[in-house]
N, C-alpha and C positions, 0 to 999 in steps of 0.2 A: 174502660170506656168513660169517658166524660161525659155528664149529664146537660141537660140545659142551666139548672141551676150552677154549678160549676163554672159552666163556661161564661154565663153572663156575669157572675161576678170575677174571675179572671179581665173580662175586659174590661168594665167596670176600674176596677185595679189599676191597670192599663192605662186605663185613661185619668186618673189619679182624680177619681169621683169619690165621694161617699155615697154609703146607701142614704142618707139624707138626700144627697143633692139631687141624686138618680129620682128620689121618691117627688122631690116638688117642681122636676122638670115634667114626668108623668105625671102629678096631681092626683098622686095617690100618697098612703101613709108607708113610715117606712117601715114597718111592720110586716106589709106588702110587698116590700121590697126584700127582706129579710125571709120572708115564703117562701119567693119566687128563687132565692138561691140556697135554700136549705131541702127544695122538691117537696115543701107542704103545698107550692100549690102554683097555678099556672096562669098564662096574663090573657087574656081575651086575644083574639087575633088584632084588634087597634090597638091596645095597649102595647102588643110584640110589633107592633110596625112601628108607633113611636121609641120605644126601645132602640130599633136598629137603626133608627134616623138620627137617634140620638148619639148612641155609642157608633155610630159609622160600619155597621157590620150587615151579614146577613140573617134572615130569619133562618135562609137553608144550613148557615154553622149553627147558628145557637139552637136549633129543635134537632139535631145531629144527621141532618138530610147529606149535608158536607163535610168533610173534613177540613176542608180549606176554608180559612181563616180569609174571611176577606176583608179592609180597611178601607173606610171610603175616603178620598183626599181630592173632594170635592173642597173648594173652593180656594184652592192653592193654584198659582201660578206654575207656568212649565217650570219658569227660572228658579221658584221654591222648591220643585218634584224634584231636580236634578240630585241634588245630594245622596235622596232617598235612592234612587232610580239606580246609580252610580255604585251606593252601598249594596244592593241587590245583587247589580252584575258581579260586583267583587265575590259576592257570597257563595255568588255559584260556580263561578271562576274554580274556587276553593275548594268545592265539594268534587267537582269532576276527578276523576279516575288520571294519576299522574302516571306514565310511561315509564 
């Protein structure tokens, strides 16, 4: 089982952040930040909402409400989505059950 710490730096990662940068987009230290993904310690509900604004996710994966990994791709175009969109179907294409 994946923790909340865990997972937020996994996407963190992901998003090819450092705990620096994560720390001075929250205006917190990165020490704070380095807490929050070792489970010494936990963000206020505002500070987890800027979190997930920030990293495009949800609080229901990161506090382990979901399993599902959600990405927000907010502020792209259809025409940008399509690659992604395209890569998905393929992916599941792939997984289904061959005859």
């Amino acid at each position: 089982m994946e923790y909340f710490g865990d997972k937020l730096k996994a996407i963190r990662k992901a998003k090819q952040m450092t705990q620096g940068e994560l720390a001075v987009r929250l205006r917190v230290s990165t020490a704070i930040i380095a807490a929050y993904e070792q489970g010494k310690s936990y963000p206020s509900v505002a500070v987890l909402i800027n979190i997930c604004d920030i990293l495009g996710t949800s609080a229901d994966y990161l506090l382990g409400i979901s399993d599902e990994l959600s990405i927000s791709m907010g502020g792209l175009t259809d025409e940008e989505m399509q690659p992604f969109l395209q890569l998905i179907a393929l992916v599941k294409q792939n997984r289904e059950p061959k005859d």
